[in-house]
C-alpha positions, 0 to 999 in steps of 0.5 A, a space after each residue: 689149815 688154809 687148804 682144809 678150809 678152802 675145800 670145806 667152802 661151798 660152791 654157792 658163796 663164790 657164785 653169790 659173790 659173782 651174781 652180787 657183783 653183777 648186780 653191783 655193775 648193774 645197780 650203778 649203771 642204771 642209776 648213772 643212766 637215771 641221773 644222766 637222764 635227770 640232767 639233761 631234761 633239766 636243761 632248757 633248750 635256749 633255741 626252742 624256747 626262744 628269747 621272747 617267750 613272755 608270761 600272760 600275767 592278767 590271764 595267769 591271775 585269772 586262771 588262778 582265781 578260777 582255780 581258787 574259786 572252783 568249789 569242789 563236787 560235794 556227794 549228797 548221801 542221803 542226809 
């Protein structure tokens, strides 16, 4: 029974589960690629930064401010 059904199998299933496995491999590469990405933009660079990197507060209020203040461009049509 098993030869009969074996020799009645196509020879496109074996190269769909081939391709899908491919696929596979490459699925998971790409997203161990993506996440390892991810991971290292994430991680601050210390040296680069450097310890006295401070914040400007009274100009971080004002640039807010300003940012809160801008009235937005308003289109006149023809009312």
């Amino acid at each position: 029974m098993l030869p009969k059904i074996l020799g009645t199998v196509d020879r496109f299933y074996p190269i769909l589960a081939f391709a899908l496995i491919i696929l596979i491999a490459l699925t998971v590469f790409t997203f161990k690629g993506v996440v390892s990405a991810l991971t290292t933009a994430a991680k601050i660079d210390e040296q680069i930064a450097g310890s006295a990197a401070q914040l400007n507060l009274s100009k971080l209020d004002q640039v807010y401010e300003e940012a809160i203040q801008k009235r937005g461009i308003s289109l006149d049509l023809g009312k």
